[in-house]
C-alpha positions in Angstrom: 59.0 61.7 45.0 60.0 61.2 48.6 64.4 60.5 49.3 66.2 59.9 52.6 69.6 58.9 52.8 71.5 56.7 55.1 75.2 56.2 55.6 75.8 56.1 52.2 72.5 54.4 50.6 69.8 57.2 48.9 66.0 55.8 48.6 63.5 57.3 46.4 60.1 56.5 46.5 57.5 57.1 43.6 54.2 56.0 44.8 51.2 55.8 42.2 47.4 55.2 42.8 45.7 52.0 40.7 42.6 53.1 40.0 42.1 49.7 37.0 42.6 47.5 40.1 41.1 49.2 43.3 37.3 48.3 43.9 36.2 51.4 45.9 32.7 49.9 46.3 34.5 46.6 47.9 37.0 48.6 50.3 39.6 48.1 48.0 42.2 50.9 47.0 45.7 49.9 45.6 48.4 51.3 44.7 52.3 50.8 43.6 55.7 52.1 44.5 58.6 52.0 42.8 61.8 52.4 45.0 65.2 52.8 43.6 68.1 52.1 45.9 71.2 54.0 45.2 75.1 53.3 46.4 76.3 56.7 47.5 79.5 54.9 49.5 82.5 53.5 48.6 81.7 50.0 49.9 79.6 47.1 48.1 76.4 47.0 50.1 73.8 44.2 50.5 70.2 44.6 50.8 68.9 41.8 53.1 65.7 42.3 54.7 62.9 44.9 54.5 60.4 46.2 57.6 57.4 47.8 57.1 54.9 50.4 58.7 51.6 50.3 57.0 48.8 52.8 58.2 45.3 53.4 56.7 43.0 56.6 57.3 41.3 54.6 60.1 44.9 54.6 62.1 45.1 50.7 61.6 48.7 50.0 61.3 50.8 46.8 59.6 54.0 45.7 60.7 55.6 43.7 57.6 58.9 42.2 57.6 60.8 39.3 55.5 63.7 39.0 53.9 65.4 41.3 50.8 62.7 42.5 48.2 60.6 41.1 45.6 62.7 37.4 46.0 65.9 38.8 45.5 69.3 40.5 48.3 70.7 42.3 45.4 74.1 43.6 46.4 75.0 47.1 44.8 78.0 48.5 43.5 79.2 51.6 44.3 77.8 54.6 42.3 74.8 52.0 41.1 71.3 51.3 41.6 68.7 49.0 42.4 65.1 49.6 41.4 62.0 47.3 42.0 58.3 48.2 42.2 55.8 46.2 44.0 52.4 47.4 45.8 50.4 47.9 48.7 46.2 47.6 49.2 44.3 49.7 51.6 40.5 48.8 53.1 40.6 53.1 53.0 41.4 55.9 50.1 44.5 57.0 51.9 47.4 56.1 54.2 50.9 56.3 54.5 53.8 53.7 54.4 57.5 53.7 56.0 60.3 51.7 56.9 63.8 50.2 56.3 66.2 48.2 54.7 68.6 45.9 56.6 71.9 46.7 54.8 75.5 44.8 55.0 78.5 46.2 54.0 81.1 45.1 52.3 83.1 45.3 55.1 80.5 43.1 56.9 79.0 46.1 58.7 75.4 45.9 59.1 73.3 48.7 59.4 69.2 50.3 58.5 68.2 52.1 55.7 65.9 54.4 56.5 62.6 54.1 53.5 61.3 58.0 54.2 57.5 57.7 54.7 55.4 58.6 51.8 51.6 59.3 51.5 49.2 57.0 49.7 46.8 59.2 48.4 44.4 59.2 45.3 45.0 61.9 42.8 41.2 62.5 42.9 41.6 63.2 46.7 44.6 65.1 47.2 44.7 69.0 48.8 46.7 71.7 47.0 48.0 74.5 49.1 48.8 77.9 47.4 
């Protein structure tokens, strides 16, 4: 699991390899993350739009961006938490995400979120050091 915290917002994200829907032999290799957004503050705060930073083992890199997360700008209470999965696909067997959430306030304050960058890597593929 990979956290970061900003200004009173924790994200955690659980990245997991698909292996039922990836199609090595096409370029294909998918996986999900599940993020879960947590209300550290005092304040109400708003998710409202998202930014990406997609890279592949070749170096190619994605910029997406849109607004809030899976169709919805959930707003979270203090002391709650907001948690979505959705997924990524790759052309390569590894790469790595980051990014951020817009965030508003209650107060009206905007500010980002950073999402800490997290490794997409296949279980079959990954390097242990002792």
């Amino acid at each position: 699991m990979y956290e970061h915290e900003s200004r009173g917002v924790r994200i955690s994200v659980s990245p997991d390899y698909l292996e039922d829907e990836s199609t090595p032999e096409d370029g294909r290799y998918v996986w999900a993350y599940t993020i879960e957004i947590e209300n550290t503050g005092e304040q109400p705060v708003q998710l409202i739009a998202r930014k990406w930073v997609i890279t592949d083992a070749n170096g190619r890199t994605e910029h997406i961006q849109g607004m809030g997360v899976i169709g919805e700008q959930p707003v979270i209470e203090p002391g709650e938490r907001f948690r979505y999965t959705s997924g990524a696909p790759l052309p390569t067997p590894s790469g790595f995400m980051s990014g951020s959430y817009e965030m508003r306030r209650g107060d009206g304050e905007s500010f980002a979120a950073t999402i800490p960058g997290f490794s997409l890597d296949r279980p079959s593929d990954r390097l242990w050091l002792h």
